[in-house]
C-alpha positions as CSV (number, residue, x, y, z in Angstrom):
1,X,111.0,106.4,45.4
2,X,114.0,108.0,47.6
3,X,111.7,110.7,48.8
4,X,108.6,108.2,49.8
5,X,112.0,106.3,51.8
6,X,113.2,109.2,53.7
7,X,109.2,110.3,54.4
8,X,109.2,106.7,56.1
9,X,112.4,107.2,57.5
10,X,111.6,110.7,59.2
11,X,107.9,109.3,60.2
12,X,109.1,106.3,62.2
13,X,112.1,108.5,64.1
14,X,109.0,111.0,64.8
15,X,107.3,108.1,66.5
16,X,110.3,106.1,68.1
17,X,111.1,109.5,69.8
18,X,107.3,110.2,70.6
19,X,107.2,106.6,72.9
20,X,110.9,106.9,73.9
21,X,110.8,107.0,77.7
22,X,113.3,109.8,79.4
23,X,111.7,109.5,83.2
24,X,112.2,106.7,86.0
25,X,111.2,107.0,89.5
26,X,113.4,105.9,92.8
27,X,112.1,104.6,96.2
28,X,114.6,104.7,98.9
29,X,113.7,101.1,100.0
30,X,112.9,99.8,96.4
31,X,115.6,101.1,94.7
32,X,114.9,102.1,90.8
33,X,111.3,101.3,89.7
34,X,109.7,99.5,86.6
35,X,107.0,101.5,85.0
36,X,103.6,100.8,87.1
37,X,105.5,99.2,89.7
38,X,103.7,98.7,93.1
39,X,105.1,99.1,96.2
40,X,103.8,99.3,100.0
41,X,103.6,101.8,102.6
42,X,102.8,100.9,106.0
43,X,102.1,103.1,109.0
44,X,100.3,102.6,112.6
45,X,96.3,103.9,111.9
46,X,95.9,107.1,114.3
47,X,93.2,109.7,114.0
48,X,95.7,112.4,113.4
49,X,98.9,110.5,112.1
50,X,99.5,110.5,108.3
51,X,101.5,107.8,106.1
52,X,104.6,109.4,103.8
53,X,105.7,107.9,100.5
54,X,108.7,109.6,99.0
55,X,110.1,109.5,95.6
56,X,112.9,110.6,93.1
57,X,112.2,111.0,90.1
58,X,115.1,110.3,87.6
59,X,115.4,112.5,84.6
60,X,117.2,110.1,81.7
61,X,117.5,112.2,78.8
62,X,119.7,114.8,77.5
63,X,117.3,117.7,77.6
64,X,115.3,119.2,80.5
65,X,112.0,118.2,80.7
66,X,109.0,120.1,82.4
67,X,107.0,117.6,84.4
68,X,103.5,117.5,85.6
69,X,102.1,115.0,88.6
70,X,98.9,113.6,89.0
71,X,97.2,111.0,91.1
72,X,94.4,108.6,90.3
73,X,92.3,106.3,93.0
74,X,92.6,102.4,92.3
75,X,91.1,101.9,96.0
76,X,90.4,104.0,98.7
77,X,89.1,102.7,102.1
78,X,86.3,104.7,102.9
79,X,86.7,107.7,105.5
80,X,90.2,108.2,104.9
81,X,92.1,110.8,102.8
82,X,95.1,112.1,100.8
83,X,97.1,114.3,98.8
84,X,100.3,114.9,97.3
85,X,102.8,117.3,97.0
86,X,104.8,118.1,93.7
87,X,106.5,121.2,94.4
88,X,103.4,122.8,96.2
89,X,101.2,120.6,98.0
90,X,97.6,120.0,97.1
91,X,94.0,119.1,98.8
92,X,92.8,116.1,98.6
93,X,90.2,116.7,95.9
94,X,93.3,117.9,93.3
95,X,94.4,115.2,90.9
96,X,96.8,117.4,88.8
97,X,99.6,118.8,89.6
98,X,99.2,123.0,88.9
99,X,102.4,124.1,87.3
100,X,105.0,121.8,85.7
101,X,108.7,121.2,87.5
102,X,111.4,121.0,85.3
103,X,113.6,118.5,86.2
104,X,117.2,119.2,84.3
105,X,118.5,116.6,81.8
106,X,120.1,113.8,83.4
107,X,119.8,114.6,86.9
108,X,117.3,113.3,89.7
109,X,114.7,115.1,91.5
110,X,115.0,114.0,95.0
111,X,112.9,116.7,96.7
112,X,109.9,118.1,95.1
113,X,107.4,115.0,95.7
114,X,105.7,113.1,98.6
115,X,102.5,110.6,98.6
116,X,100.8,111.8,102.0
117,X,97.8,109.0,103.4
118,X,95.6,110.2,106.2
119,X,93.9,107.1,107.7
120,X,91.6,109.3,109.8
121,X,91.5,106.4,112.3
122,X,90.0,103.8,109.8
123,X,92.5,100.9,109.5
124,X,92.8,99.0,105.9
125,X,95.1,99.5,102.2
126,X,93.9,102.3,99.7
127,X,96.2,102.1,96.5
128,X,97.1,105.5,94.8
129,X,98.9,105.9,91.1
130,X,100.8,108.8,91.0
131,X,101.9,109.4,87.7
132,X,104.6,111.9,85.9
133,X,104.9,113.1,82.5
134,X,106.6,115.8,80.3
135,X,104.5,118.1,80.1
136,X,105.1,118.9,76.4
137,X,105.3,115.2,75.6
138,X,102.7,113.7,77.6
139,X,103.5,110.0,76.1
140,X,107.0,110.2,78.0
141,X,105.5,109.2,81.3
142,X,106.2,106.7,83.9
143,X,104.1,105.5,86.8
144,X,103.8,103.5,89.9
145,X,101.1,102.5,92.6
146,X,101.3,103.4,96.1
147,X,99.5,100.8,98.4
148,X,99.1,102.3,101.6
149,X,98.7,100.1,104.9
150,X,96.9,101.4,107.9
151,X,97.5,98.9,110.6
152,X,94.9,99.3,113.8
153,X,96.6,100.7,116.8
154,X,96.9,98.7,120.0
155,X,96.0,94.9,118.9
156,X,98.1,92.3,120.3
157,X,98.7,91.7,116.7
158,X,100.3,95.6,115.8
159,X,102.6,94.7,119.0
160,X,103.7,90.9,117.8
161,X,104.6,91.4,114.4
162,X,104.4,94.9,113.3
163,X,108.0,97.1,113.3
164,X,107.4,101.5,113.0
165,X,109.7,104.5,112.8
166,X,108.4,107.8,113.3
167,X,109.4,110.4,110.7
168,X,112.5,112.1,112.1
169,X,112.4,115.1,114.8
170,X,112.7,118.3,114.8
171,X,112.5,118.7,110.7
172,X,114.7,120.2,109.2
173,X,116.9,118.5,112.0
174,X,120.4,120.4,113.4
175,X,122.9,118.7,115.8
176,X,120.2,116.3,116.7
177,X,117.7,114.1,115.3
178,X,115.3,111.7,116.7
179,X,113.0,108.8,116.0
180,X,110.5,106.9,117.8
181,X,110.1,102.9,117.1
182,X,109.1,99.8,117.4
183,X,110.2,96.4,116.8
184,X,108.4,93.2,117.5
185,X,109.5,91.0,121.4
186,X,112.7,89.6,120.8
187,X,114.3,91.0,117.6
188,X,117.3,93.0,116.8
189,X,117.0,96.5,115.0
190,X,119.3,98.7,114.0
191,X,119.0,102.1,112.2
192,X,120.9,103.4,109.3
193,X,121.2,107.1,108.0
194,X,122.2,107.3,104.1
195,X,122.9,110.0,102.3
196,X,121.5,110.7,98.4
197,X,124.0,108.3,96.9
198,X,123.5,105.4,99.2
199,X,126.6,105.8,101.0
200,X,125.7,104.7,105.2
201,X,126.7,108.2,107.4
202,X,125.1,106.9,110.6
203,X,124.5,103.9,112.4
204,X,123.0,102.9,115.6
205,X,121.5,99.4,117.7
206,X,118.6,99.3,119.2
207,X,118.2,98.8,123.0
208,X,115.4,97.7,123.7
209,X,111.9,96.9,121.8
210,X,110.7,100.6,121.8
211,X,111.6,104.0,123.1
212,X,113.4,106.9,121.4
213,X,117.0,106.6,119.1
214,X,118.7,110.1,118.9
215,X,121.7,110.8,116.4
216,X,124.0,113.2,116.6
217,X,124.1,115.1,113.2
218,X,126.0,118.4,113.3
219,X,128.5,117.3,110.9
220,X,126.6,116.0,107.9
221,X,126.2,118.4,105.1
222,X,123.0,120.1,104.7
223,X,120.7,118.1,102.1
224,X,118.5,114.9,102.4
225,X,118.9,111.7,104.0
226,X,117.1,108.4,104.6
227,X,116.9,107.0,108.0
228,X,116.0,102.7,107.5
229,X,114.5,100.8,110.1
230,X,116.4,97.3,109.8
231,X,115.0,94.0,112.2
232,X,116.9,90.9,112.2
233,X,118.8,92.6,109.7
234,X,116.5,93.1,107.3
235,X,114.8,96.3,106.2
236,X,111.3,97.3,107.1
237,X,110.5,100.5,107.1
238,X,112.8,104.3,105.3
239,X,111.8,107.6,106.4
240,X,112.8,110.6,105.0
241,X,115.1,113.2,106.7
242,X,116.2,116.8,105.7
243,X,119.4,118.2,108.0
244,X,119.9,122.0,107.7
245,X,122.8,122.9,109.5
């Protein structure tokens, strides 16, 4: 009898730690995800621009964990493209991920991936999954879907309502970095540089509706920042910026 209890015993930890989930994921607008969360990604159509989705992903656990990414179509507008980048970057026609990342126990991986869209001048939303799991535990996994916007360039409707920020310039960025924007007739924008931890380093009003912002960098540490395009003093649009001093 005490043997057939601790068979039970050991077969449900084996199976509580089987589904136990160790990975999150982190959008720098969205903060921390749900599981299959969807989010939105919106970006000016142009034949040879590209929309960028970032994310972290969050390691939980107390033991490193190798990771694989993979991607899978929920809708694609026809004529466009994409890949993704986990670690290397692959074509368009990879779904998996080659080689595992290990992302170490209790820390957060804030470099290694990036959603990239490629309207190819064909305006509409595709929606991508991108998906993560332990390699050696395929079970601990957590996903989220990437809709991706491609609004047509040069409609009286882009210029109304639509707000964009360029992804910053030059990359990796020195003393200087720059951004081109956008914000609809009439409203206040701001920018805002944070750092990893969420902590504002930079700030900076807009003048006028469009044009160029510039920031003077050269004493932030080297690492990864997000630049967020606020209007009326609310957030619209993050981009992605690496300094390398």
């Amino acid at each position: 009898m005490k043997k057939n209890i601790l068979v039970t015993c050991f077969f449900t930890l084996t199976v509580i730690l089987g589904f136990s989930q160790s990975l999150a994921l982190y959008d720098s607008t969205a903060g921390q995800l749900v599981n299959n969360a969807t989010i939105w990604k919106s970006g000016i159509n142009s034949a040879d621009g590209e929309i960028v989705q970032h994310l972290a992903l969050i390691n939980s656990s107390a033991n490193d964990i190798p990771v694989m990414a993979k991607k899978t179509y929920i809708s694609i507008v026809s004529g466009s493209s994409n890949l993704f980048c986990w670690g290397l970057c692959f074509g368009p026609d990879t779904f998996l991920s080659g080689d595992a990342i290990t992302v170490a126990a209790g820390t957060t991986n804030w470099l290694d991936f990036s959603g990239h869209y490629l309207p190819a001048g064909v305006a509409g939303a595709s929606t991508v999954r991108y998906t993560f799991f332990a390699e050696r535990n395929p079970g601990d996994s957590v996903c989220v879907n990437v809709v991706y916007m491609a609004f047509p360039l040069g409609t009286e409707e882009l210029n109304a309502n639509v707000s964009s920020l360029s992804n910053a310039y030059p990359s990796p960025a020195k003393d200087q970095v720059n951004f081109n924007y956008s914000i609809p007739a009439g409203s206040r924008g701001n920018v805002i540089v944070r750092n990893v931890l969420g902590s504002s380093v930079r700030e900076a009003a807009l003048p006028s509706t469009n044009g160029k912002v510039s920031l003077q960098i050269a004493d932030l540490k080297d690492g990864i920042y997000f630049t967020s395009l606020l209007v009326n003093g609310n957030l619209v649009l993050t981009r992605k910026m690496v300094v390398r001093n």
